[in-house]
Backbone as CSV, one residue per row, in Angstrom:
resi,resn,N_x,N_y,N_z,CA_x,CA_y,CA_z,C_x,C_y,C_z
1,UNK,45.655,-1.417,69.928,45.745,-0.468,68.796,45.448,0.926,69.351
2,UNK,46.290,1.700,68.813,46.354,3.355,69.524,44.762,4.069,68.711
3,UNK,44.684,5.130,69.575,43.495,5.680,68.508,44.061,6.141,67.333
4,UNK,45.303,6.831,67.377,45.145,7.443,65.858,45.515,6.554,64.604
5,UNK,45.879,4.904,64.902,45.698,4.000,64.259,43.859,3.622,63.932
6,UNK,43.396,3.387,64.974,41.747,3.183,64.629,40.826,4.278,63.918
7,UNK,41.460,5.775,64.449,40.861,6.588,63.299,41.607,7.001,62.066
8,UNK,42.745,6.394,61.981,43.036,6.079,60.023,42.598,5.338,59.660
9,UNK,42.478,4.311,60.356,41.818,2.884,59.539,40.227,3.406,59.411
10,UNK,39.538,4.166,60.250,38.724,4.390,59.770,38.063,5.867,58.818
11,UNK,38.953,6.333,58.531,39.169,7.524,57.601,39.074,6.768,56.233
12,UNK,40.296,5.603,56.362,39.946,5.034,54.937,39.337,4.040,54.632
13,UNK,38.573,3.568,56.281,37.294,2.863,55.705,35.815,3.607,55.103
14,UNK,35.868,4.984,55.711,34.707,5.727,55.219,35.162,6.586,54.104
15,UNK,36.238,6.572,53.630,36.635,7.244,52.015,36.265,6.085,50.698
16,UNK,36.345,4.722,51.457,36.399,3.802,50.358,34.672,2.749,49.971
17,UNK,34.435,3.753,51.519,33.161,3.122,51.673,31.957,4.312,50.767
18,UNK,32.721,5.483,50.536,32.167,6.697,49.588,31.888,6.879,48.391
19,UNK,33.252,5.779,48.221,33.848,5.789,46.782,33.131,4.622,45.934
20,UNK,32.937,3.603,47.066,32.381,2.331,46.394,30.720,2.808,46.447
21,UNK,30.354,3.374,47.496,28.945,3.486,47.184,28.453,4.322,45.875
22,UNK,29.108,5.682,45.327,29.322,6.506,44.307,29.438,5.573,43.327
23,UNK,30.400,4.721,43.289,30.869,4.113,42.077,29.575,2.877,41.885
24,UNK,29.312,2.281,42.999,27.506,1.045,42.687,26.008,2.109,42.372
25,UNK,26.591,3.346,42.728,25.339,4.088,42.604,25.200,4.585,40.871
26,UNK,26.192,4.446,40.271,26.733,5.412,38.753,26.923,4.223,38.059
27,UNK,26.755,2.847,38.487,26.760,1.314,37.868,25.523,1.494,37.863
28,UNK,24.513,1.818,38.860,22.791,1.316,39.253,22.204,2.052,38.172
29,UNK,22.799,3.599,38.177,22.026,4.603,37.392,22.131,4.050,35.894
30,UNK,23.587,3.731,35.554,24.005,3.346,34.061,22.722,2.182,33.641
31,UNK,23.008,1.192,34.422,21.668,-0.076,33.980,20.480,0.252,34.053
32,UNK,19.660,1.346,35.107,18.600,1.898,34.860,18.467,2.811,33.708
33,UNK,19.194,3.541,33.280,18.989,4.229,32.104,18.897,3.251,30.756
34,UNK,20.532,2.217,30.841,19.733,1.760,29.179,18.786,0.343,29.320
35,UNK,18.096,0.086,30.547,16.532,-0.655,30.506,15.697,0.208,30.218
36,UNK,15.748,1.462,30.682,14.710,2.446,30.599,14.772,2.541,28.983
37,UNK,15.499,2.871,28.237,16.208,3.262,27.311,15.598,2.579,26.152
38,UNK,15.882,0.881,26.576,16.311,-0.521,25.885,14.358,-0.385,26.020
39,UNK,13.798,-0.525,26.788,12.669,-0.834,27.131,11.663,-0.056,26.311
40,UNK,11.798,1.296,26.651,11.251,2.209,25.655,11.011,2.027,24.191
41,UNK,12.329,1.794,24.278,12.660,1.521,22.277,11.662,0.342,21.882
42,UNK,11.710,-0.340,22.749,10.999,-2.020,22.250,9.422,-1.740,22.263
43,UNK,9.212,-1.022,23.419,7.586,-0.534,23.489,7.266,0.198,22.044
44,UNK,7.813,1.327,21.832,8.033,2.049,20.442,7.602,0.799,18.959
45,UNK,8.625,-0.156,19.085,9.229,-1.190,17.820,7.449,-1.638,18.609
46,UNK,7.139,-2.026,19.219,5.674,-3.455,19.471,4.746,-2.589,18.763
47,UNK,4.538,-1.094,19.286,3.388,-0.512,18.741,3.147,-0.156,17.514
48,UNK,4.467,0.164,16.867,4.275,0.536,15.178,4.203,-0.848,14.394
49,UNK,4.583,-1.959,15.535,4.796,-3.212,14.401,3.237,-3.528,14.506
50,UNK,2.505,-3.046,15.294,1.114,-4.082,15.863,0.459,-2.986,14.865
51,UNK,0.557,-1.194,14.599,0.035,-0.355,13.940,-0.140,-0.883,12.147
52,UNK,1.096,-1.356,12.431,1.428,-1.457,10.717,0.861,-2.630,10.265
53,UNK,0.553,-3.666,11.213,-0.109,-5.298,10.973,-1.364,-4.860,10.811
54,UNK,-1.649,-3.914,11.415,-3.328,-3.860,11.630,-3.885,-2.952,10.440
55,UNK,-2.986,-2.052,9.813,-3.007,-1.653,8.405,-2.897,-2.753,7.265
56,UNK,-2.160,-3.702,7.523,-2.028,-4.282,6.069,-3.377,-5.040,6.279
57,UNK,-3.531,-5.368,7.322,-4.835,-6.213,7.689,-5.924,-5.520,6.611
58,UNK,-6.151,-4.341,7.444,-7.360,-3.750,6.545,-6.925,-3.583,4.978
59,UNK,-5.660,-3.192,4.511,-5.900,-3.573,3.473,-6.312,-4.453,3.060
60,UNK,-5.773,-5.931,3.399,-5.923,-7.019,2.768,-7.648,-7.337,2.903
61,UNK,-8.014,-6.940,3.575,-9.910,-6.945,3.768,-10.338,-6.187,2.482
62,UNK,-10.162,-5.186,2.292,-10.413,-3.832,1.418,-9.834,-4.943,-0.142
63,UNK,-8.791,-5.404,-0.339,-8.029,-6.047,-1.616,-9.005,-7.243,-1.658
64,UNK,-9.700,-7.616,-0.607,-10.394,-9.243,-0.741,-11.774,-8.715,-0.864
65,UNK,-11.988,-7.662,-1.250,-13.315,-7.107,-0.832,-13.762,-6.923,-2.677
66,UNK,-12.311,-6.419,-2.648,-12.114,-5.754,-4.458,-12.538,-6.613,-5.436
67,UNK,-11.376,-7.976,-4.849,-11.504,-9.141,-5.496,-12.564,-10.166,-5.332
68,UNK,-13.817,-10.146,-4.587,-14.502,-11.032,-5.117,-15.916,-9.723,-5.629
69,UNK,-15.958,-8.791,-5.320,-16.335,-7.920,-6.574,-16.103,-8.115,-7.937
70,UNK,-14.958,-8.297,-8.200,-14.198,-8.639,-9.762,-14.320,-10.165,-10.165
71,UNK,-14.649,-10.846,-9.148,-14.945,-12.292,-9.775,-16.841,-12.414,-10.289
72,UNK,-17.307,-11.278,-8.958,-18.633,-11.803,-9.405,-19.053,-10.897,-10.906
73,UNK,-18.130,-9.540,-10.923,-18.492,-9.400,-12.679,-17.633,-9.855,-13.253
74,UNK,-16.825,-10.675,-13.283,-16.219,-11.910,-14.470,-17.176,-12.765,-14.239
75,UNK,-17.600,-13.166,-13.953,-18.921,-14.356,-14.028,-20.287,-13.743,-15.116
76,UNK,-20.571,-12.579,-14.279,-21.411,-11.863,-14.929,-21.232,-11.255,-16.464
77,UNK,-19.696,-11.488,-16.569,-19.338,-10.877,-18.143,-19.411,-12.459,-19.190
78,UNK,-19.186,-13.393,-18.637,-18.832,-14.205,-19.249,-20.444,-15.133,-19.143
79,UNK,-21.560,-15.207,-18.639,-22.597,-15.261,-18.833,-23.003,-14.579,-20.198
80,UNK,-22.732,-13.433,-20.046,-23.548,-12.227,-20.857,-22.546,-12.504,-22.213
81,UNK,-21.378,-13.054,-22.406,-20.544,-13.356,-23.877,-21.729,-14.702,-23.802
82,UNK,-21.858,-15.171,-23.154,-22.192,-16.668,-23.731,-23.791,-16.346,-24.077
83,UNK,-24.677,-15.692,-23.498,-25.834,-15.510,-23.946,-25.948,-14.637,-25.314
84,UNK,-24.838,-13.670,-25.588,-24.612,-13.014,-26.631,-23.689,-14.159,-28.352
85,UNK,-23.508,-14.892,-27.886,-22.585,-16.355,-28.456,-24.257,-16.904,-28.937
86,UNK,-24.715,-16.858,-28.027,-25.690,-17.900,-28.329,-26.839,-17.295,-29.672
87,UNK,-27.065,-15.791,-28.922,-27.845,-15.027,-29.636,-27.454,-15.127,-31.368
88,UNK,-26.223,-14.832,-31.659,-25.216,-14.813,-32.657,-25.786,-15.964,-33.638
89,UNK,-25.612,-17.061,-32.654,-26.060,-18.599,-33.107,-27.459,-18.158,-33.887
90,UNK,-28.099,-18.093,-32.912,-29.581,-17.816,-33.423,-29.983,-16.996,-34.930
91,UNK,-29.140,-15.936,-34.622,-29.838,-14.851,-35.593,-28.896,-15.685,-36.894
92,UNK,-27.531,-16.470,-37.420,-27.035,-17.215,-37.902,-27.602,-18.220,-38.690
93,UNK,-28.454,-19.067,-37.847,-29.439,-20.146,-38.219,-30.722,-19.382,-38.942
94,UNK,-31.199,-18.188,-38.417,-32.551,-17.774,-38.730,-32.242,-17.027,-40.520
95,UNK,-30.743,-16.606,-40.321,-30.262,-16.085,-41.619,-30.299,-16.897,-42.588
96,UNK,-29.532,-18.236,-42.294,-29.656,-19.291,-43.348,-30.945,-19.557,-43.213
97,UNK,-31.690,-20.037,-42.818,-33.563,-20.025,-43.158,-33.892,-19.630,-43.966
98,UNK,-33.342,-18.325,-44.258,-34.108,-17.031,-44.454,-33.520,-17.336,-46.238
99,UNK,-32.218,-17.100,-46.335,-31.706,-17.206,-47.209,-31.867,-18.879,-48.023
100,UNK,-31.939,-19.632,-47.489,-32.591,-20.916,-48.028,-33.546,-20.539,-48.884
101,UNK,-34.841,-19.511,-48.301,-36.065,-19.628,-48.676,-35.593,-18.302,-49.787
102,UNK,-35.252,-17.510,-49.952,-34.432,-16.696,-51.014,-34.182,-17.454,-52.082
103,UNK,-33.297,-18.395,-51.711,-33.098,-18.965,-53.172,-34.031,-19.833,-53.311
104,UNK,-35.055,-20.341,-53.102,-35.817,-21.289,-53.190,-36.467,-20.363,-54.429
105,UNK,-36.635,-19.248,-54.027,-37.722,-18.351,-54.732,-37.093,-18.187,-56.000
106,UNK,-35.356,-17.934,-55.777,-34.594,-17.536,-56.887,-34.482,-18.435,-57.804
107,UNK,-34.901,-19.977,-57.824,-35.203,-21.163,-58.411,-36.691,-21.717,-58.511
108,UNK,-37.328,-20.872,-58.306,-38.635,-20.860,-58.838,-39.569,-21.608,-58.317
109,UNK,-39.294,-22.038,-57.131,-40.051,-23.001,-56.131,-41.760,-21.898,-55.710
110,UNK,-42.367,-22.507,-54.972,-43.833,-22.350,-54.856,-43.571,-21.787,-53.709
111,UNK,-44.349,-20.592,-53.802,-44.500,-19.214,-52.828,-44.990,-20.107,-51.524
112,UNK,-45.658,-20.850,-51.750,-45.939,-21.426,-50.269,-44.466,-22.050,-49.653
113,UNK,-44.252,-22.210,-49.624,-42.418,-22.636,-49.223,-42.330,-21.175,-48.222
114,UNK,-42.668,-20.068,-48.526,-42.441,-18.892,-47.889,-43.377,-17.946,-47.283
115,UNK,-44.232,-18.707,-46.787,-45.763,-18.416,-46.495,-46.423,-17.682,-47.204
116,UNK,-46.047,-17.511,-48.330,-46.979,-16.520,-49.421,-48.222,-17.529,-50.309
117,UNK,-49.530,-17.390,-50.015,-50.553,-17.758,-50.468,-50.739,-16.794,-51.781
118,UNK,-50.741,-17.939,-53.249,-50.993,-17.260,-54.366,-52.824,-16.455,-54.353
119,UNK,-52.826,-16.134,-55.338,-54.132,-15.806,-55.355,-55.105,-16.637,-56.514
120,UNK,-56.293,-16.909,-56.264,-56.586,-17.937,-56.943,-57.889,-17.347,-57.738
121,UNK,-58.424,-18.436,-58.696,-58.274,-17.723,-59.830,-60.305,-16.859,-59.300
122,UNK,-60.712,-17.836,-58.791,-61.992,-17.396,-58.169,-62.030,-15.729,-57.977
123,UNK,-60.930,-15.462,-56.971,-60.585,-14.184,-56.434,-60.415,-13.326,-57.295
124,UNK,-59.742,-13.782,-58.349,-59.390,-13.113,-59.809,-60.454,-12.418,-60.285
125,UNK,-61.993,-13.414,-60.458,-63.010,-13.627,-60.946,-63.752,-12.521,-60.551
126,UNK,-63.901,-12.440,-58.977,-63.867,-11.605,-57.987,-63.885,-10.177,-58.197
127,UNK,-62.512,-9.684,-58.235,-62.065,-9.219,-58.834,-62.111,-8.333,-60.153
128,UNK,-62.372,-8.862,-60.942,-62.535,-8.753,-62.514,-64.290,-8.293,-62.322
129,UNK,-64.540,-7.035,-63.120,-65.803,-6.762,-63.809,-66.669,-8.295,-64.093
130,UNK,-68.133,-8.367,-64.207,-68.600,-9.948,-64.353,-68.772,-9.198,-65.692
131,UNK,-68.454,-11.004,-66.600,-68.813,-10.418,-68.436,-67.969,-9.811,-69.174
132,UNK,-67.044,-9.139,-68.349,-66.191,-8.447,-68.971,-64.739,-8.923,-69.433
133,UNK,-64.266,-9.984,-68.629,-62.999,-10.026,-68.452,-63.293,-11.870,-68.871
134,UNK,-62.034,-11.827,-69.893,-61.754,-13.219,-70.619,-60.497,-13.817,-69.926
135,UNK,-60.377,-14.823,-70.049,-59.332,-16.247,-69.616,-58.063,-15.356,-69.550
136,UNK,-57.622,-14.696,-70.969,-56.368,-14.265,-71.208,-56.198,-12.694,-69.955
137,UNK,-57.275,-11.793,-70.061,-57.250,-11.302,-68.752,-56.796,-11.393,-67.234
138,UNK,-57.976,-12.841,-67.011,-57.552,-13.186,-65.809,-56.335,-13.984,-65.588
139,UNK,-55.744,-14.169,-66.458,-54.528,-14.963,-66.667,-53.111,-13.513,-66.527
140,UNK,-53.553,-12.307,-67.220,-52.622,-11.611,-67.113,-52.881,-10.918,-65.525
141,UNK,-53.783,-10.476,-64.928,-54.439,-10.410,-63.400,-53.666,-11.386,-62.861
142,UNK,-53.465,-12.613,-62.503,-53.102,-13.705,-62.083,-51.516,-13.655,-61.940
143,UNK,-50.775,-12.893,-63.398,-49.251,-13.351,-63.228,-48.676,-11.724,-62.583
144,UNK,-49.633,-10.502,-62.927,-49.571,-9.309,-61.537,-49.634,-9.575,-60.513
145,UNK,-50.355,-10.177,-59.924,-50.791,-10.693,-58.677,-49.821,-11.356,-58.062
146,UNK,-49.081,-12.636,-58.857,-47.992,-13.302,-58.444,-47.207,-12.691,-58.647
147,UNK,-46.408,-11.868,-59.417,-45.246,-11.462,-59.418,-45.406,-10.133,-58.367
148,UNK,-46.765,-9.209,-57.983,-46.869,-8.512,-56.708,-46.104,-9.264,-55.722
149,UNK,-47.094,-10.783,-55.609,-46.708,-11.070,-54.050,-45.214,-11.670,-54.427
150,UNK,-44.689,-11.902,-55.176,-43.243,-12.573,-55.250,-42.271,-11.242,-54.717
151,UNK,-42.520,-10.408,-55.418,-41.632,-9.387,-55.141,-42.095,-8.928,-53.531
152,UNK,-43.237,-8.838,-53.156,-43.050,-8.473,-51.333,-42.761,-9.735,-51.004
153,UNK,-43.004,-10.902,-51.125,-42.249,-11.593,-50.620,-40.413,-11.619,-50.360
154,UNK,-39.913,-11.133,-51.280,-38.249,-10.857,-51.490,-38.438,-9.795,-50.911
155,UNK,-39.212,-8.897,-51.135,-38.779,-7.429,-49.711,-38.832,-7.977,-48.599
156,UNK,-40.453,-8.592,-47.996,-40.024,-9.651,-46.784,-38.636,-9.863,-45.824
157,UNK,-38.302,-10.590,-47.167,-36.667,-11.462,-46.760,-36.164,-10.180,-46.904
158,UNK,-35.916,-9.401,-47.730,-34.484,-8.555,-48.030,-35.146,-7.966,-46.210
159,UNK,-35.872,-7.495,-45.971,-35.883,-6.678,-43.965,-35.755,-7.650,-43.531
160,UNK,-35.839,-8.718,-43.364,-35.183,-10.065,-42.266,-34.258,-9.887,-42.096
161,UNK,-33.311,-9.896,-43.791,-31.965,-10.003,-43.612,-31.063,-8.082,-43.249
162,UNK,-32.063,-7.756,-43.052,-31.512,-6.161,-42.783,-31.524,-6.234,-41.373
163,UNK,-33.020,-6.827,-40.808,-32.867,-7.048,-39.441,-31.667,-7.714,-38.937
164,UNK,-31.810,-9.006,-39.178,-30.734,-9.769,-38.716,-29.349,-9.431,-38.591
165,UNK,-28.710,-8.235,-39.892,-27.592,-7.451,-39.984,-27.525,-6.247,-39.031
166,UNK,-28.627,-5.689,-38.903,-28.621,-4.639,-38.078,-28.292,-5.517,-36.288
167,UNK,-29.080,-6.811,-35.806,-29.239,-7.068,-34.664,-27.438,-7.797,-34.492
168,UNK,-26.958,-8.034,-35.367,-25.754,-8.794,-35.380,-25.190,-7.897,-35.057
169,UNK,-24.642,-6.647,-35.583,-23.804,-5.633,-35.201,-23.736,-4.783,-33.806
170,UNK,-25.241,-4.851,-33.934,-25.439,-4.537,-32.461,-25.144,-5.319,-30.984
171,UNK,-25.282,-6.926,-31.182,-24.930,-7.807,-30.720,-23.211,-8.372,-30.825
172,UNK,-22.516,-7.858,-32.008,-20.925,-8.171,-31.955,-20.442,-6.836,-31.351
173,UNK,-21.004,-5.713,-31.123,-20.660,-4.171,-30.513,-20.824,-4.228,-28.859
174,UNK,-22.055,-5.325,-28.449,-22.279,-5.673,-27.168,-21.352,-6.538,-26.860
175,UNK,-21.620,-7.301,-27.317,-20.148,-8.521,-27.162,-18.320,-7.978,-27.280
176,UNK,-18.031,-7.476,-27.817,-16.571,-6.842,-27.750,-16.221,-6.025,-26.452
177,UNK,-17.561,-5.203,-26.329,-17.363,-4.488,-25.155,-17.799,-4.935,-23.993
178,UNK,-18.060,-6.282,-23.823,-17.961,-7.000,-22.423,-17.098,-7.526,-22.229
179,UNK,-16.095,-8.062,-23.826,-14.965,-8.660,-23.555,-13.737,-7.931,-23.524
180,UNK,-14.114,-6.496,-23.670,-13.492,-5.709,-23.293,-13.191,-5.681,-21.734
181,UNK,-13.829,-5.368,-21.385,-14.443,-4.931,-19.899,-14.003,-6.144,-19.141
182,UNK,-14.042,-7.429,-19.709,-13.507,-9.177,-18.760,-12.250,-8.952,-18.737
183,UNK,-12.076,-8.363,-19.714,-9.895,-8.443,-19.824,-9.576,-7.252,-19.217
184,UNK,-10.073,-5.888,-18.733,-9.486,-5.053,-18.282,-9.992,-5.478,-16.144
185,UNK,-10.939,-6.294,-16.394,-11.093,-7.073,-14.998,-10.451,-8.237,-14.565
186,UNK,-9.990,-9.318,-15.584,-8.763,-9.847,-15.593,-7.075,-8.849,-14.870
187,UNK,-7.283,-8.452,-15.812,-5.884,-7.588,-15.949,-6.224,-7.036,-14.316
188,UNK,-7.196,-6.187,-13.887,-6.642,-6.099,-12.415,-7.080,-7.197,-11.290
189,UNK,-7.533,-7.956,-11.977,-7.616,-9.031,-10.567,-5.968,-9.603,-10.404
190,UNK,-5.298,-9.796,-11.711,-3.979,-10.370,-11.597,-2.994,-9.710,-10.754
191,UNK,-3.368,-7.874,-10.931,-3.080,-6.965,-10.116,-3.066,-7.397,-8.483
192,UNK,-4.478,-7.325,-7.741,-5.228,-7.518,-6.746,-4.420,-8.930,-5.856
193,UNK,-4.788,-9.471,-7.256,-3.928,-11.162,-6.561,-2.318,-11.161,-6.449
194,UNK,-1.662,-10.175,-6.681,-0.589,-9.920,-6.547,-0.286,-9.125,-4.851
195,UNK,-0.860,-8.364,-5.026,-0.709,-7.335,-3.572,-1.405,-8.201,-2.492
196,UNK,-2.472,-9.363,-2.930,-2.590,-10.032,-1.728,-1.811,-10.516,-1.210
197,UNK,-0.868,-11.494,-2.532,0.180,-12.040,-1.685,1.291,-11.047,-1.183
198,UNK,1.364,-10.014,-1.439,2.498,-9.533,-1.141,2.199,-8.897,0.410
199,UNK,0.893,-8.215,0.577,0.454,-7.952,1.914,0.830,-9.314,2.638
200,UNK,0.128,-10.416,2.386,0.087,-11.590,3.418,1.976,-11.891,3.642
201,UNK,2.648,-11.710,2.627,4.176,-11.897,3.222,4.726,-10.291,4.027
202,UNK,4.526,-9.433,3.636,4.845,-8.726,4.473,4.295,-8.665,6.026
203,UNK,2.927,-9.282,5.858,2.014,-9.151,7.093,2.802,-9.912,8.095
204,UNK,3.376,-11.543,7.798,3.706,-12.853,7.966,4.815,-11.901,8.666
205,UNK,6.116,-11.488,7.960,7.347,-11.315,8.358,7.267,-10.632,9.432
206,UNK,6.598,-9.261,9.603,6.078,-8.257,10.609,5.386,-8.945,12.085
207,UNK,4.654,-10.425,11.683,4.031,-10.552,12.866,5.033,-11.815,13.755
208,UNK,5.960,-12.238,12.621,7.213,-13.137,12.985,8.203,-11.545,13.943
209,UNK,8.449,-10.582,13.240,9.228,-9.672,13.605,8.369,-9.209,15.011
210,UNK,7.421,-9.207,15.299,6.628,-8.649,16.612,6.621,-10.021,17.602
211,UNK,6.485,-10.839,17.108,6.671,-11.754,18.160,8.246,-12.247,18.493
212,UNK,9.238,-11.917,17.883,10.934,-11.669,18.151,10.906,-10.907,19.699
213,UNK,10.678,-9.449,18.958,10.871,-8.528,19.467,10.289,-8.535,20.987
214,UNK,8.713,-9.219,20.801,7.841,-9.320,22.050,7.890,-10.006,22.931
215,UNK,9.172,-11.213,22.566,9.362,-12.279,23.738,11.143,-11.338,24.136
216,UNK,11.508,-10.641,23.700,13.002,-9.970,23.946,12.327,-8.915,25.072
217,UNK,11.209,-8.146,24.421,10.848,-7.703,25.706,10.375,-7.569,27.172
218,UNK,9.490,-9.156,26.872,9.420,-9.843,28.245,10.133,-10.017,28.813
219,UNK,11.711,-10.731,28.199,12.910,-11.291,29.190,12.974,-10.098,30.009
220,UNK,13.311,-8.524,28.905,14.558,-7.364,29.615,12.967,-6.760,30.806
221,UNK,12.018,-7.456,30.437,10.731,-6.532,31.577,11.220,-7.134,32.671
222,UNK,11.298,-8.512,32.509,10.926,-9.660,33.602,12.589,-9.480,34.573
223,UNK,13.418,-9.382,33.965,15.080,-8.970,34.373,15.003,-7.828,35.358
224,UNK,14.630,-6.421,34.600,14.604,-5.342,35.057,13.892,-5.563,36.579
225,UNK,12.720,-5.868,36.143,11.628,-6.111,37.629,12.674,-7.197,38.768
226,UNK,13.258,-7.964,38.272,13.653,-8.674,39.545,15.024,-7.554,39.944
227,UNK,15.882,-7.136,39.099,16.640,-6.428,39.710,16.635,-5.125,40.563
228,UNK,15.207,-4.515,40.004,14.551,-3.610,40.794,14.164,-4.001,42.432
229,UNK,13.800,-5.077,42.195,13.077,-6.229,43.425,14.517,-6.079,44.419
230,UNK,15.549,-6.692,43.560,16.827,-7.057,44.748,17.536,-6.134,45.214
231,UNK,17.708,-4.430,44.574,18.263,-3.331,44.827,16.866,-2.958,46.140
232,UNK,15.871,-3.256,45.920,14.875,-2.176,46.827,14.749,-3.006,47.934
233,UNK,15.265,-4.476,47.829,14.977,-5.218,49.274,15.889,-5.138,49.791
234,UNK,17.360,-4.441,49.689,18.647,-4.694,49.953,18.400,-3.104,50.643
235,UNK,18.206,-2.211,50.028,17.910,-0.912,50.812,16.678,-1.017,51.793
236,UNK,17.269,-1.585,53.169,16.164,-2.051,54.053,16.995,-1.298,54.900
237,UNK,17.182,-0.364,56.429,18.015,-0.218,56.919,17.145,-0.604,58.193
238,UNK,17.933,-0.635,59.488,17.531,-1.206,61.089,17.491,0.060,61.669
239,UNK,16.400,0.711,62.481,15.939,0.741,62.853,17.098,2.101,63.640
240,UNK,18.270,1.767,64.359,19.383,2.281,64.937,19.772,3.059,63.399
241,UNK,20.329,2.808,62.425,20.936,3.129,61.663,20.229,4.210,60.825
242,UNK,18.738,3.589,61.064,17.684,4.916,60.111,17.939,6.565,60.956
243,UNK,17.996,5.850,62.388,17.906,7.067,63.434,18.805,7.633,63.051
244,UNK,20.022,7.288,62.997,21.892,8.268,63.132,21.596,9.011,61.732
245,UNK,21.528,7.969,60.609,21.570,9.034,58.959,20.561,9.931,59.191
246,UNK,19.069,10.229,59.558,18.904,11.305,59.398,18.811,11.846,60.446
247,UNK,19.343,11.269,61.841,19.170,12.490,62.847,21.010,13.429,62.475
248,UNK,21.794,12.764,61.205,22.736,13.480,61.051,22.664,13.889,59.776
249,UNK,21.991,13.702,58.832,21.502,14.319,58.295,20.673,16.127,58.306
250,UNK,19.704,16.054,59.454,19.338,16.971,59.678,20.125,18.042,60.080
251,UNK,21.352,17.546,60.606,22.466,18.504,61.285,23.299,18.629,59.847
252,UNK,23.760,18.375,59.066,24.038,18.851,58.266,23.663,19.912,57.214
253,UNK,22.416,19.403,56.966,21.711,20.509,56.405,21.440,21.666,56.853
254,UNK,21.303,21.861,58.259,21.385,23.162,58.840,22.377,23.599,59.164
């Protein structure tokens, strides 16, 4: 083979050998950019997904925090109806007592029925000037006396039953407004128990969506790294060849 056959053949072995290296070098760059790219993005997607888990988290602490707050005063409200239920009872029973012994009086039954001790006739006697005062006297003394204590006796009762009216109202005014207060704590626990579940499914989908995403990013890590590995072990050069590129190198540049 003549030389100017061996230096065409090698004109267009070092044009094609230019062209192909340019063209694997602008392939190398393209795949390093969208790993770099691809990689980035996924780092980005892990951290806002792990940011945003760790928010609903604390909500859902903060919502579970709310809610057994709101159970322990629904307990506490519904104690306090039932001790107020009970009270109700009481002052109820003590009314009819009361009113029993009312009409007892209003039917002419004996003051002792209503702890009222008559006055007797000794006391009368007592009482009365000595010598002065006859049968029919102490007899009219006697039905003052009883009809005194009859009538405080019925005042008696009539303030029982004022009490008892006054403590009732006060006690159905306490009572409404705890059961006020149970139903507007109802009403947001139903709230509360709503956003729990809705945190725990959003939480769920997000930590399904981070662990997608987090095993996609291992593959393109674990990919990238070996192809990095096989481009940088392949750029190994001998020893002769390091010498010529930059001892011609250097001549070029100057």
């Amino acid at each position: 083979m003549n030389e100017s056959n061996i230096n065409g053949n090698l004109a267009s072995e070092n044009s094609a050998a230019r062209e192909r290296g340019a063209s694997v070098a602008r392939e190398y760059e393209r795949v390093v950019n969208t790993f770099n790219k691809v990689l980035l993005f996924k780092e980005k997607i892990r951290l806002s997904l792990e940011h945003r888990i760790n928010e609903l988290e604390s909500y859902s602490y903060q919502n579970e925090d709310q809610l057994n707050t709101l159970s322990r005063n629904i307990e506490i409200y519904e104690i306090n109806i039932l001790k107020s239920s009970e009270n109700l009872e009481e002052l109820l029973a003590e009314e009819t007592r009361i009113k029993e012994k009312y009409n007892k009086l209003l039917q002419g039954a004996s003051m002792d029925t209503v702890g009222v001790a008559p006055l007797i006739e000794d006391e009368v006697e007592e009482k009365s000037p000595k010598g002065t005062s006859s049968s029919t006297d102490i007899l009219i003394q006697q039905r003052y006396h009883f009809l005194d204590n009859l009538n405080s006796s019925f005042q008696k009762l009539d303030n029982d039953l004022e009490s008892i009216n006054f403590l009732r109202t006060k006690l159905l005014d306490a009572k409404s407004k705890i059961c006020e207060k149970k139903e507007q704590a109802l009403e947001k626990k139903l709230i509360l128990d709503q956003n729990s579940r809705e945190l725990y499914a959003e939480c769920e989908k997000l930590e399904s969506d981070l662990d997608i995403s987090t095993k996609e990013e291992e593959v393109l890590t674990l990919e990238y790294a070996q192809l990095i590995n096989k481009v940088e072990g392949s750029i190994v050069l001998g020893d002769d060849i390091d010498r010529i590129l930059f001892s011609s190198l250097t001549t070029v540049d100057s």
